[in-house]
Short mmCIF file of the C-alpha atoms (twelve columns), coordinates in Angstrom:
data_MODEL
# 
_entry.id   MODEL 
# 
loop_
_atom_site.group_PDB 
_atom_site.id 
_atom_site.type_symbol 
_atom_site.label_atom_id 
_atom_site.label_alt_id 
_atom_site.label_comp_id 
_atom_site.label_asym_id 
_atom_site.label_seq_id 
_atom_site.Cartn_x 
_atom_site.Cartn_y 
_atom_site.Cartn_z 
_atom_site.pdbx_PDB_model_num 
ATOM 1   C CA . UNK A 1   10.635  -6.684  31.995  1 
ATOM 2   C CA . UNK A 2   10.067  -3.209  30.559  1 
ATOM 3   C CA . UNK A 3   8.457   -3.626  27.314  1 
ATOM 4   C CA . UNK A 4   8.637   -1.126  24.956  1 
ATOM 5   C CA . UNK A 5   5.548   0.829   23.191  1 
ATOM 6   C CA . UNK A 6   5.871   2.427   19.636  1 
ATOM 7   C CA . UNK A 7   3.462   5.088   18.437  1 
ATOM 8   C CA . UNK A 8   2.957   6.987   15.600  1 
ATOM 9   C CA . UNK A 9   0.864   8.065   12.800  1 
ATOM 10  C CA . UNK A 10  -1.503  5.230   11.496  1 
ATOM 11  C CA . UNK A 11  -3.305  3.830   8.390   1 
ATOM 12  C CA . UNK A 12  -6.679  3.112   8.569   1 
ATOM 13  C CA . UNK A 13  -8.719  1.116   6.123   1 
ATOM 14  C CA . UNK A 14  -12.993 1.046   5.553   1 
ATOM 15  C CA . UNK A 15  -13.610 -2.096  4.561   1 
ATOM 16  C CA . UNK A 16  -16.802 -3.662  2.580   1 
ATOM 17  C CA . UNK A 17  -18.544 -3.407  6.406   1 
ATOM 18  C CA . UNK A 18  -17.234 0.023   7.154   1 
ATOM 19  C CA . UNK A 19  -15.074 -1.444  9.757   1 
ATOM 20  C CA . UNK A 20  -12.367 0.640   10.180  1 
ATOM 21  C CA . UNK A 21  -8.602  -1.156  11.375  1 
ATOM 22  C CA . UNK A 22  -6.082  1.324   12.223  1 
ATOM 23  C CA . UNK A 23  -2.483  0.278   13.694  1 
ATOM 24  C CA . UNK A 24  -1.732  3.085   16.134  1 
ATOM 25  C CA . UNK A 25  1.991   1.396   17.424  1 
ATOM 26  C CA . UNK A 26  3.316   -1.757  18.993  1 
ATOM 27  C CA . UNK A 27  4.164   -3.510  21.668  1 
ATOM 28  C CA . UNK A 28  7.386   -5.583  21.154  1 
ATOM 29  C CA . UNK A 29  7.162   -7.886  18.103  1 
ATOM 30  C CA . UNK A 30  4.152   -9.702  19.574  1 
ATOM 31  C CA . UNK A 31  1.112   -7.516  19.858  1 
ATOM 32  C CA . UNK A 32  -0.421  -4.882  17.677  1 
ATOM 33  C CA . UNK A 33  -2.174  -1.625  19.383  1 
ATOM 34  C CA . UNK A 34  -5.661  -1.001  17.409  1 
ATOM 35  C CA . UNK A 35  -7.544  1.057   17.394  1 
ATOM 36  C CA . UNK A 36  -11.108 -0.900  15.574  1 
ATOM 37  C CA . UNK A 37  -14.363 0.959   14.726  1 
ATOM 38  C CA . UNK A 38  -12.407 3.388   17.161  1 
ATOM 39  C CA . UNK A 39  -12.165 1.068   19.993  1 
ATOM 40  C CA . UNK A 40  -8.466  0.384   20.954  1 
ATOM 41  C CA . UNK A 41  -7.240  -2.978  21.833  1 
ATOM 42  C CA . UNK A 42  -3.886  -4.697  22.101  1 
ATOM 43  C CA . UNK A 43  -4.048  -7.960  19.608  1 
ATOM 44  C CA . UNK A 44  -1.710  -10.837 19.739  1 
ATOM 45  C CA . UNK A 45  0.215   -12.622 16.535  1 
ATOM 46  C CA . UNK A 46  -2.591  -15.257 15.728  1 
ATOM 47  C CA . UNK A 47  -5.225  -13.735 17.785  1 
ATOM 48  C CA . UNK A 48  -8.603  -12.058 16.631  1 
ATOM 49  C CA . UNK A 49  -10.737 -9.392  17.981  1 
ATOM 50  C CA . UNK A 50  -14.246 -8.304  16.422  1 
ATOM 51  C CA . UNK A 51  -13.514 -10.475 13.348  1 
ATOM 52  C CA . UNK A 52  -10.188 -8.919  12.824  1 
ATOM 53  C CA . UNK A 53  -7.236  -10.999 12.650  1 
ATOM 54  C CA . UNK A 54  -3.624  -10.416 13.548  1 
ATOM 55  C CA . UNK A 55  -1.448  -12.360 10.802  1 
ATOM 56  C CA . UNK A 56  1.922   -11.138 11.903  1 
ATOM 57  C CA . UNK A 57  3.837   -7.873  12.777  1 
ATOM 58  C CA . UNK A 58  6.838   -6.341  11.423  1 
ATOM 59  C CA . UNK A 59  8.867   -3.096  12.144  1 
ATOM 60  C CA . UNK A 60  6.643   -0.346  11.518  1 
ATOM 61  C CA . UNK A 61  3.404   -2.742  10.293  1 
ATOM 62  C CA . UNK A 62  1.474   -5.218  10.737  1 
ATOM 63  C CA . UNK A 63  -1.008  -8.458  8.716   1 
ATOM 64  C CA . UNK A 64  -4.450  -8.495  9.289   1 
ATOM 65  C CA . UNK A 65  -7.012  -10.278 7.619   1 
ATOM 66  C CA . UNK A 66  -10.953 -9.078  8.045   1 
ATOM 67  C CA . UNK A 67  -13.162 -11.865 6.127   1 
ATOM 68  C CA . UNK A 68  -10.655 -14.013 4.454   1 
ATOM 69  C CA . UNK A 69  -9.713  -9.983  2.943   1 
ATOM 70  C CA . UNK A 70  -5.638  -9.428  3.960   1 
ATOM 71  C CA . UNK A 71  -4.608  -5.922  4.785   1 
ATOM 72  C CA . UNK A 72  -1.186  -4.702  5.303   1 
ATOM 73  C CA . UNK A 73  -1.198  -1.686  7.710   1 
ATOM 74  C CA . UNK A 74  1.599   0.561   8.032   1 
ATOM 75  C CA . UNK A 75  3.012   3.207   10.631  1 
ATOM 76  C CA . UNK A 76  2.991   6.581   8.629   1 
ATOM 77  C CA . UNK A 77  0.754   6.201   6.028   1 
ATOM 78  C CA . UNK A 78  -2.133  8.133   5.304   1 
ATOM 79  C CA . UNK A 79  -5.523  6.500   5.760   1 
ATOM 80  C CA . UNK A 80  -6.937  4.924   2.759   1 
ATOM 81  C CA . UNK A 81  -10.706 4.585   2.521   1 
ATOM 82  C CA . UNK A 82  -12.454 1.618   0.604   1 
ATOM 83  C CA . UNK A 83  -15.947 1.631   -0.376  1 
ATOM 84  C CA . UNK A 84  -18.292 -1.378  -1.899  1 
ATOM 85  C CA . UNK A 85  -17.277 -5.173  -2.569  1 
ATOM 86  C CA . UNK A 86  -13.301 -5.325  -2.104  1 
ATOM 87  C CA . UNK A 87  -13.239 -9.050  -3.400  1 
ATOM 88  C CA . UNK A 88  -14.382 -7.935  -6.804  1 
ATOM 89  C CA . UNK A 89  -11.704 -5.084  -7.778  1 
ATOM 90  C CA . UNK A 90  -14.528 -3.174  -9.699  1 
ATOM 91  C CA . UNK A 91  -14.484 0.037   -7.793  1 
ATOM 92  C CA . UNK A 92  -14.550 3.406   -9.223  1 
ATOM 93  C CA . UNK A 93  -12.690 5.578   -6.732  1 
ATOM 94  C CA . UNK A 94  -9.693  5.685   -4.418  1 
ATOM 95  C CA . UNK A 95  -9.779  8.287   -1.654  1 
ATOM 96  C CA . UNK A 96  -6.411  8.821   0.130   1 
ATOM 97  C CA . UNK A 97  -5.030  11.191  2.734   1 
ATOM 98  C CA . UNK A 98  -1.547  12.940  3.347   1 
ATOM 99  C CA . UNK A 99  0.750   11.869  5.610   1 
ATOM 100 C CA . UNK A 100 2.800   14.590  8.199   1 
ATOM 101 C CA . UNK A 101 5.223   15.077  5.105   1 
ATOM 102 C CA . UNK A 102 2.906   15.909  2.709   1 
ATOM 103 C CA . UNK A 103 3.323   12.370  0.847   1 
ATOM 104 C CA . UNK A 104 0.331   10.258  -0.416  1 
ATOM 105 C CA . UNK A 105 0.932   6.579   0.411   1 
ATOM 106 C CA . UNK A 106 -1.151  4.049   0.344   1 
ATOM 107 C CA . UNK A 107 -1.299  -0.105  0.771   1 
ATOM 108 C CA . UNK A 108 -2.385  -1.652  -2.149  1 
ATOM 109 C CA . UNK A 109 -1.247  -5.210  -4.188  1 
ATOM 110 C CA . UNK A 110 0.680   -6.261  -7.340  1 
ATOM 111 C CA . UNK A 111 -0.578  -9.641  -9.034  1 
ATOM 112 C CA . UNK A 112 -2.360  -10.033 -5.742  1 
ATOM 113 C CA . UNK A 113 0.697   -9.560  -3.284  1 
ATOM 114 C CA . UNK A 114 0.669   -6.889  -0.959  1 
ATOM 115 C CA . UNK A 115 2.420   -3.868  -1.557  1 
ATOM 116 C CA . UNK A 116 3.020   0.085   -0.456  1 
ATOM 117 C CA . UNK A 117 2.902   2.310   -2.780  1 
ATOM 118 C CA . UNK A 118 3.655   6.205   -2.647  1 
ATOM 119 C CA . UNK A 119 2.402   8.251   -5.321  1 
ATOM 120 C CA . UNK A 120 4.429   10.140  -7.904  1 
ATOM 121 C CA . UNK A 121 2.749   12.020  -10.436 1 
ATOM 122 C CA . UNK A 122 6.370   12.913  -11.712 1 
ATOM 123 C CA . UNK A 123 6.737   8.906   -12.803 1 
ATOM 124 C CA . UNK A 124 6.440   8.202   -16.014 1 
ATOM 125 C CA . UNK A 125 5.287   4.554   -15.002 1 
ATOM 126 C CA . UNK A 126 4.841   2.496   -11.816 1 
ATOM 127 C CA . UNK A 127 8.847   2.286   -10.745 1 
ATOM 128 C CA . UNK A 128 9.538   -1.195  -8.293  1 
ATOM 129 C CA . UNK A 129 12.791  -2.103  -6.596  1 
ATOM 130 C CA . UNK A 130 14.841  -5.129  -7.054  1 
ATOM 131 C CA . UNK A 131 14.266  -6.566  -3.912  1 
ATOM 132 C CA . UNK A 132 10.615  -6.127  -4.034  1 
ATOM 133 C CA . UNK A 133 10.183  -7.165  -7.961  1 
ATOM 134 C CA . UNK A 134 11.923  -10.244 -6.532  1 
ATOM 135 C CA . UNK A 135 9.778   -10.869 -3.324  1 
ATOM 136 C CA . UNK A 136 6.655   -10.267 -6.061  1 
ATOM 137 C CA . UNK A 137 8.474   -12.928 -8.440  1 
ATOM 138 C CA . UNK A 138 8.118   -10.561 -11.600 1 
ATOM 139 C CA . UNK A 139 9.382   -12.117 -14.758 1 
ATOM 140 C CA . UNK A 140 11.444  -8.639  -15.342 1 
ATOM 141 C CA . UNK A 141 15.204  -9.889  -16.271 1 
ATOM 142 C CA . UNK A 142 14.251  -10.822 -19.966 1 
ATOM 143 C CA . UNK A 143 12.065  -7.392  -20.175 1 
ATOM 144 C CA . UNK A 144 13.499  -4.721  -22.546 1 
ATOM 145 C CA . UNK A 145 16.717  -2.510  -20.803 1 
ATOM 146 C CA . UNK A 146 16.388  1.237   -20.870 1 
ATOM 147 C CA . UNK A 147 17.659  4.058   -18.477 1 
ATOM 148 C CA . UNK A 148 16.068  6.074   -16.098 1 
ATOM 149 C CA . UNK A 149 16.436  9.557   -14.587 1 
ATOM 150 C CA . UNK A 150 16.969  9.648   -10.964 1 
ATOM 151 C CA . UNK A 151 18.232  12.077  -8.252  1 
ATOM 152 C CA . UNK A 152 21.885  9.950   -8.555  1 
ATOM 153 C CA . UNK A 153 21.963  10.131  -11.967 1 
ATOM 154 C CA . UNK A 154 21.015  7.541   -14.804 1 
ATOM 155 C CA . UNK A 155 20.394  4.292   -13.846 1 
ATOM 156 C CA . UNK A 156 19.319  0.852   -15.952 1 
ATOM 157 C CA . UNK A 157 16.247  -0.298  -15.772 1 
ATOM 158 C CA . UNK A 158 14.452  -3.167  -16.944 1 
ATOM 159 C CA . UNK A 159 10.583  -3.213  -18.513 1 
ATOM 160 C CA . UNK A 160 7.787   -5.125  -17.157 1 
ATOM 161 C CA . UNK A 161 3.673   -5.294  -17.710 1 
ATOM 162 C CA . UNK A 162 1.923   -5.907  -14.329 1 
ATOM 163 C CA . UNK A 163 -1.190  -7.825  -14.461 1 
ATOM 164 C CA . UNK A 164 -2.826  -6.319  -11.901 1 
ATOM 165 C CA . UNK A 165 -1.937  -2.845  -9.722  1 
ATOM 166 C CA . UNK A 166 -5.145  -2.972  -6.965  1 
ATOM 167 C CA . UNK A 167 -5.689  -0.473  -4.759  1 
ATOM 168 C CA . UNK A 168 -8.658  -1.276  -2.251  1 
ATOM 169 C CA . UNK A 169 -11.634 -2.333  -4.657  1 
ATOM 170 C CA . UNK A 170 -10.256 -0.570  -7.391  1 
ATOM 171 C CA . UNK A 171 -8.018  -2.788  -9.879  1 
ATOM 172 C CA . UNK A 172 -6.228  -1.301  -13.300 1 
ATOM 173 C CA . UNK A 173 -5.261  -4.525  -15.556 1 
ATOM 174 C CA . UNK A 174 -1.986  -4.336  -17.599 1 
ATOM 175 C CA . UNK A 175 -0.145  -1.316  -16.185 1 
ATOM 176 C CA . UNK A 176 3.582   -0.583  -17.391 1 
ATOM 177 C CA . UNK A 177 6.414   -0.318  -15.219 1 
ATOM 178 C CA . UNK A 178 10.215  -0.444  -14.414 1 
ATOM 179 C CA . UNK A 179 12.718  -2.517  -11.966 1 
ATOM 180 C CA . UNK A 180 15.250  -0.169  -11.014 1 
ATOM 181 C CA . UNK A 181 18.397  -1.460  -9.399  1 
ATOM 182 C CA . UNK A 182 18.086  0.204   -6.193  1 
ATOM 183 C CA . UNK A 183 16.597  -0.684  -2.992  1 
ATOM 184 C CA . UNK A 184 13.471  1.786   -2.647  1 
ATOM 185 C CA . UNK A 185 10.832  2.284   0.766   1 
ATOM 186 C CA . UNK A 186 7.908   2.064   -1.463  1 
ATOM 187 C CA . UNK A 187 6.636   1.622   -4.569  1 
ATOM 188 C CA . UNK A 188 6.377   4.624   -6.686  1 
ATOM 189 C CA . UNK A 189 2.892   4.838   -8.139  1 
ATOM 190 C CA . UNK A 190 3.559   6.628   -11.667 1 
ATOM 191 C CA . UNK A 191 1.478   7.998   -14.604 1 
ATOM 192 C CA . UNK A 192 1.196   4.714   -16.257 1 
ATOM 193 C CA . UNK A 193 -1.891  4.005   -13.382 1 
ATOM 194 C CA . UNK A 194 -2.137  7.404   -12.308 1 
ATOM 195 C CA . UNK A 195 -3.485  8.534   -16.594 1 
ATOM 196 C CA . UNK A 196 -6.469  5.516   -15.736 1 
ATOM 197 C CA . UNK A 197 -8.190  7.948   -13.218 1 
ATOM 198 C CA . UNK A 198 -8.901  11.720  -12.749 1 
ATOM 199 C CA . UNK A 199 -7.222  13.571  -10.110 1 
ATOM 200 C CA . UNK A 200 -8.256  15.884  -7.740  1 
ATOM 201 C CA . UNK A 201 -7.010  16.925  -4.806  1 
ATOM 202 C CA . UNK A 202 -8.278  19.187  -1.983  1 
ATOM 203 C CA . UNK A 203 -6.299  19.930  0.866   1 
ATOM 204 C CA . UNK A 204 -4.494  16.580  2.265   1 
ATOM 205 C CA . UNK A 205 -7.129  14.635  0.473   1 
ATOM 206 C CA . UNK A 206 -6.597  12.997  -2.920  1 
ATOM 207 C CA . UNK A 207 -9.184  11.388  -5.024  1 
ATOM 208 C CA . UNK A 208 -8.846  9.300   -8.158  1 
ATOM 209 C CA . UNK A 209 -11.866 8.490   -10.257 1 
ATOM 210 C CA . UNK A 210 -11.425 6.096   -12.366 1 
ATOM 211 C CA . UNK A 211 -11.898 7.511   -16.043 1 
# 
């Protein structure tokens, strides 16, 4: 049986060791090609290799779990570097890369749920899907109704306060953001967490300190 291999562009993630996990493709639905502390190997669903665990694998990503710490890692992003104690959320800094298009997007969590964010500095606040506000179980439908501007015209929206918005080690309490009707590919990391830091960018690189 022929079974088919998927590459493409990868994520890769420092964690508290400086281990670096980066998902480099797929083989079928059952193995994982990565590439760890730049060593490649082929992990199974449930399997572990140099204390990095497989959890499960999806179209295009893939669970792993590195010291009881869970990591989505997707095909496409831009690597996302973590420095210090990632259990503690205290960090100062985010560090994140481009992707081919240009786009800055990065794993992260909501409320301590895994999540993909892209970042938009042309958000007003952090803007969540539907389905994803859903999966997160967000207490959104008795938030206040507004509109918002989009590229289809103005759609309603509904208001919500996240507890948490972590990305690696870094966590920003109480940020504001929207549910917006639609079904959306990530997570659109607006001004509302964006204002917390200071910007800078140089070349494909993007760092936020936190203020």
């Amino acid at each position: 049986m022929r079974v088919p291999v998927t590459a493409a562009a990868f994520l890769a993630c420092t964690w508290a060791s400086a281990q670096t996990v980066t998902l480099n493709g797929q083989i079928g639905n059952r193995q994982a090609l990565l590439v760890i502390d730049g060593q490649p190997h082929a992990v199974a669903v449930g399997s572990g290799v140099q204390g990095v665990r497989l959890r499960s694998l999806g179209a295009g990503q893939a669970e792993i779990e590195v010291g009881g710490e869970r990591r989505v890692l997707m095909l496409g992003a831009g690597p996302v570097k973590m420095a210090g104690d990632v259990k503690d959320g205290g960090g100062q800094s985010i560090v994140m890369t481009a992707n081919g298009d240009g786009h800055f997007i990065t794993q992260g969590a909501i409320n301590g749920s895994a999540v993909t964010f892209l970042v938009d500095t042309g958000a007003t606040v952090v803007a969540i899907g539907q389905a994803d506000a859903d999966r997160l179980g967000l207490n959104y439908k008795s938030g206040p109704r507004g509109f918002a501007s989009t590229a289809n015209g103005r759609v309603p929206v509904q208001g919500v306060t996240l507890s948490s918005v972590r990305i690696g080690d870094v966590a920003v309490p109480n940020v504001e953001a929207i549910v917006m009707p639609a079904t959306m590919p990530h997570i659109l990391l607006g001004n509302s967490f964006l204002t917390r830091f200071q910007m800078k960018r140089q070349n494909d690189t993007l760092t936020l300190q936190r203020r």
